[in-house]
N, C-alpha and C positions, 0 to 999 in steps of 0.2 A: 504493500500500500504506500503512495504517496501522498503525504500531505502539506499543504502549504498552510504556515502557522504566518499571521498577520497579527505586526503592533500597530496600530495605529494614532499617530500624534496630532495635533490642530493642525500644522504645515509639516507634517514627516510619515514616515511610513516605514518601518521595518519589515521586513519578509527573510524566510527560510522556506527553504522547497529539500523536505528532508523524507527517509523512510524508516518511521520509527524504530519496525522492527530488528536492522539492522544497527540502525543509529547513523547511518550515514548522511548527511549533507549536502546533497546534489547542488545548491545554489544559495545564494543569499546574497544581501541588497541589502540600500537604503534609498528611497525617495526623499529630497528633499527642497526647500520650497516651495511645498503645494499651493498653487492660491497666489504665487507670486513670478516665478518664471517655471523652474521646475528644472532638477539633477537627477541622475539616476546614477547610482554608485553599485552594479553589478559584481558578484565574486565567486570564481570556481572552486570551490577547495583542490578538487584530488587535480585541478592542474595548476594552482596557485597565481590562478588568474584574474585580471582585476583589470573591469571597463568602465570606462565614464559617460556620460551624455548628456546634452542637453534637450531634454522632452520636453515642450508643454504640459503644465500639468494647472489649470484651473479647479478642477477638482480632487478628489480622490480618487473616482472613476476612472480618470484619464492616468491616474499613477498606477491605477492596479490596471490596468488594459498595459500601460508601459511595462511592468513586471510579468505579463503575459508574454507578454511581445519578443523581450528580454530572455525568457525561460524556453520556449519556441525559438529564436534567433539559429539559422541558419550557421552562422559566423560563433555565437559564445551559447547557443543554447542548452540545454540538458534534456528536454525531450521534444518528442515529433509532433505530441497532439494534443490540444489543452484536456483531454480525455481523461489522461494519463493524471489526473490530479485529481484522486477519491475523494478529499474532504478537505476543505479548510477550518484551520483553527484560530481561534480569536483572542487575542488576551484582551481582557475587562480588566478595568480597575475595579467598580464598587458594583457587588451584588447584594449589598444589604442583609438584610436579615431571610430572605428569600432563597437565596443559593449556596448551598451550604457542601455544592459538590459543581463541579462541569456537564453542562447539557447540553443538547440538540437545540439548535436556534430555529423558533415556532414564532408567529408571532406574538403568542403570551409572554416568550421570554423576552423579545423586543418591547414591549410596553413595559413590564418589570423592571428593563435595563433604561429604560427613558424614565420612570418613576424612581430611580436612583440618582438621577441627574443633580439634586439640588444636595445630595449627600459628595460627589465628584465634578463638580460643575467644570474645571476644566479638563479633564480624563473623559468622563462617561459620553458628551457629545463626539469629538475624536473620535472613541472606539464604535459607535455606530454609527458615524459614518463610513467607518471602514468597511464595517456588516454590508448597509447598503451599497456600497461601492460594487463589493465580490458579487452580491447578489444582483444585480444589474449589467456586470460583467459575464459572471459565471452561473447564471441561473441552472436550476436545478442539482447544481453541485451542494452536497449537504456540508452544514458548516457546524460549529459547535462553540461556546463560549466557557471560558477558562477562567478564574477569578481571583482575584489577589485579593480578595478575602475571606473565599469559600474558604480554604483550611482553617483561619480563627475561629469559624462558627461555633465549634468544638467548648468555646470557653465557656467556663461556666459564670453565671450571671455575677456573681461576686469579684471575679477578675474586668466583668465590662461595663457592670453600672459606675454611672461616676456620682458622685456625693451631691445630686442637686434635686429638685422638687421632683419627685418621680414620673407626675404628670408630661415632664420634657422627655420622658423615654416613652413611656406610653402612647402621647400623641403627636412627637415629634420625630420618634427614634434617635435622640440624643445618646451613642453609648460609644462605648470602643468599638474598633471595627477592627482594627488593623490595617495591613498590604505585607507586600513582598510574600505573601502568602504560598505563591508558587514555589517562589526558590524557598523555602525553610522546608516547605514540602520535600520537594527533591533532596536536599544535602541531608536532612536525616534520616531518608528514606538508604540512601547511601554510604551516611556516618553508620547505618547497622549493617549493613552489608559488608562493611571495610571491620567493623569488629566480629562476624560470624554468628552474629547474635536477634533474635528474632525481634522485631522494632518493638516487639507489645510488653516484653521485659525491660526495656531502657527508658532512661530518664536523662533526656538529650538539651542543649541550652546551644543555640543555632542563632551564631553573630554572621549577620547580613550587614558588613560595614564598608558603605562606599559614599559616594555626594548625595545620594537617600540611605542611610542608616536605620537598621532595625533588628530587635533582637528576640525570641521566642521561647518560651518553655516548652519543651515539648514531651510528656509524658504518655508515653505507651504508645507513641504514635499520635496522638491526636495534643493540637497548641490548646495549650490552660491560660498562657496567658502570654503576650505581646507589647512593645514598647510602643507603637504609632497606637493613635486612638481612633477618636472620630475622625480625622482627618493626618495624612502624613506630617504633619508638622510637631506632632509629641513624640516623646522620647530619647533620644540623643541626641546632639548637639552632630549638626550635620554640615554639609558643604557651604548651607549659605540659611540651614534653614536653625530656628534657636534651638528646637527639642522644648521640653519641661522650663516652663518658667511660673515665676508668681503673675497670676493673673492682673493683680496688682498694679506691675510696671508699666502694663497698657493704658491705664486711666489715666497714673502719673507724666508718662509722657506724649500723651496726646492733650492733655491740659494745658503741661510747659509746653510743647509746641505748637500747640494749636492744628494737630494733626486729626485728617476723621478715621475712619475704622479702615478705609483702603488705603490709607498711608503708613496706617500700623501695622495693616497686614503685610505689604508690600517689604518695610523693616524684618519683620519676622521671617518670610518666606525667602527671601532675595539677599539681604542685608546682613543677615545674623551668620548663624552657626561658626565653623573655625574659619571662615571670613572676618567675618566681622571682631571673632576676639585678635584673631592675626596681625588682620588691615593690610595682608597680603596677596591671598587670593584661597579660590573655594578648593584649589587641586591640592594634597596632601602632599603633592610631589614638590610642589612651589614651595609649601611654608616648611620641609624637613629641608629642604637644601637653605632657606630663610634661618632657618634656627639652628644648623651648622655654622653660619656666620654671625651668630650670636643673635640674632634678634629675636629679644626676650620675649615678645610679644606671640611671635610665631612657635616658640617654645611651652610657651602656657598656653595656646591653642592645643596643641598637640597634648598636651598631661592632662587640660581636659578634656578633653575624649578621649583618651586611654582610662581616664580615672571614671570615667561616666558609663561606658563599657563595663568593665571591672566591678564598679558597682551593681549592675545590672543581672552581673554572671552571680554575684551573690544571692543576690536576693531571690535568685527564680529559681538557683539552688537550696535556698529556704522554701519557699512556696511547693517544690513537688518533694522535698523532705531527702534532699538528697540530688547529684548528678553523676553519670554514669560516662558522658563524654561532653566535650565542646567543641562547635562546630565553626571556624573563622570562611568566609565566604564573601563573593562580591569584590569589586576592583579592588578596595585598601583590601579588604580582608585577606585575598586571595596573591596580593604581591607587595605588603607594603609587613616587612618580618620586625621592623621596628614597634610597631602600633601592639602586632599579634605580643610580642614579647614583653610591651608595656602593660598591656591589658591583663595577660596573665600571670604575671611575675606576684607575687605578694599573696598568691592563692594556695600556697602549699599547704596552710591550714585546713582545707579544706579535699587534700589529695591530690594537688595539679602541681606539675614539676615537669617542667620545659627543658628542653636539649636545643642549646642555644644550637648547633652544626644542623639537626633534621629542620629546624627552623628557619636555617637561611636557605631558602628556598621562593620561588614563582610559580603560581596558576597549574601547580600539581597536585592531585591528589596523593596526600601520605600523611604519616601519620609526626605530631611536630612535639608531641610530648618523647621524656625518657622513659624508657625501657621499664623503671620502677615506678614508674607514675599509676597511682591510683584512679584515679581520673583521664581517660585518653582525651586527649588534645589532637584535632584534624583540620588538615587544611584540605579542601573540599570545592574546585571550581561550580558555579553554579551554571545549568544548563536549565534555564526556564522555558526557551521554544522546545528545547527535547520532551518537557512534562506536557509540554501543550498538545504536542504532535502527539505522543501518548497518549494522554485523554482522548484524544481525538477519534483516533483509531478504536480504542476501544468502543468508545460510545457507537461511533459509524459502524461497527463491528458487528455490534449485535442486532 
């Protein structure tokens, strides 16, 4: 089976044209500038090829007919007939409290996915128009939608009420939600497979840490509970975004500045995370080689998020009464061994003892604790179109 797994962004567009059951790769892309001129960044793996173009792309439509086009191509393409494409897969951002696994896209689940809108307002519209796009293009090809927050569903209500008049969850659905739901999926699904040990026995703590940061308890298989909330901007201190703050500060400085709620949010989202403590910039790669040359600022960027991590891994190691492995993931997580080694260092109390040599490592799966380490410590690339094209397959499957 082939299936084509679609991200779609306001002006961008991800694609893989992969076969899950191999795991093979056939193609993959980026559209970008939808809506304004339009690029299309083509790429072969197994011949490590890589084409550029310029397409028209006013729509979506016109960028996924361009990735048809592309996949088809004569000259760079990978198959003969758009036929040959069983199912596509959709990544969503927010399925609310509605989807609490990956389905077959009906129109019941398109109104569900549009009744989610004002919970991801700039994600949810994006991902269906991407929907509409394929299906406009690719009619009667079945498709399926994926969720980055179908695995939290799992939590139990005491991890996603928040402390406020209960009426705001009742008739607003005010609670934690989560994201990155996919990949925590995936790397603990794999964190047991790399210890030989069946997922419904382990008590797993799965750091998702890149320019969106996120971190999960995962017991027996199923998240108990997650650092992002209602919306991506809780819980660590990210590329640009604050993480956990006193609600507080927003009255205070929108008073002193005379700012209204879109310029606070704007601070928050854009402004903040180890940017903003840096005043370097949002890439981790910027502010460590910044704080090599001493600047202290770039240096306390970095200790906190190391230190806000760390804290994290304690506490969710309290909450399921115990951890069995840790899971580091996602661009920093996956190639930045400074971060991984700040984060865990100071945990031995708790059975985690790091090999500082398995640690200096990149974007490999292995395992980064010592030999006597109580606690296995993994570093775990994530492959999120791989879990999509999965689901996908199966779903199409049956």
């Amino acid at each position: 089976m082939k299936v084509l797994v679609i991200n779609a962004g306001s002006s961008s567009l991800k694609y893989q044209l992969m076969d899950p059951a191999t795991r093979e790769v056939l193609a993959k892309g980026l559209c970008e500038r939808i809506g304004i001129d339009g690029r299309l960044t083509h790429k072969i793996p197994a011949k490590d090829a890589k084409y550029e173009f310029e397409i028209p792309m006013p729509t979506h439509a016109e960028a996924i007919q361009a990735v048809l086009d592309a996949l088809l191509s004569a000259e760079h393409g990978v198959i003969k007939s758009a036929s040959e494409i069983d199912a596509v897969g959709h990544r969503v951002v927010h399925g609310g409290e509605k989807f609490a696994s990956s389905v077959l896209i009906d129109e019941e689940v398109m109104a569900a996915i549009e009744e989610c809108i004002p919970l991801a307002p700039l994600h949810n519209p994006a991902n269906i128009t991407g929907i509409k796009a394929c299906q406009k293009v690719m009619p009667g090809v079945p498709m399926v939608a994926v969720f980055d927050t179908a695995f939290h569903q799992t939590m139990p209500s005491k991890s996603y009420i928040y402390a406020l008049p209960y009426e705001y969850y009742e008739k607003d659905k005010v609670r934690r939600y989560g994201f990155h739901g996919t990949s925590h999926r995936y790397v603990s699904a794999r964190a047991a497979a790399m210890l030989g040990k069946p997922i419904e026995e382990l008590k797993i703590i799965t750091c998702h840490l890149g320019n969106g940061s996120s971190i999960a308890a995962v017991d027996c298989g199923k998240s108990v509970d997650t650092t992002m909330g209602f919306t991506p901007l809780a819980g660590l201190p990210m590329g640009t975004r604050s993480g956990d703050l006193d609600a507080g500060i927003m009255e205070y400085l929108m008073n002193k500045y005379g700012w209204d709620m879109k310029e606070m949010m704007n601070v928050l989202n854009k402004k903040s995370g180890v940017l903003g403590i840096s005043g370097v910039s949002s890439d981790f790669r910027d502010i460590e080689t910044a704080a090599h040359e001493g600047n202290q600022q770039a240096a306390l960027a970095l200790e906190a998020f190391q230190y806000s991590v760390k804290k994290y891994i304690g506490a969710y190691a309290a909450a399921m009464g115990g951890v069995d492995a840790i899971v580091f993931t996602a661009g920093v997580g996956e190639n930045d061994g400074n971060t991984r080694m700040g984060a865990a260092s100071g945990l031995e109390y708790m059975g985690v003892k790091m090999d500082p040599e398995a640690n200096n490592v990149r974007g490999k799966e292995t395992v980064i604790s010592a030999a006597d380490s109580k606690v296995k410590v993994l570093l775990i690339p994530t492959d999120e179109e791989l879990m999509i094209a999965m689901d996908t397959a199966a779903i199409v499957g049956k």
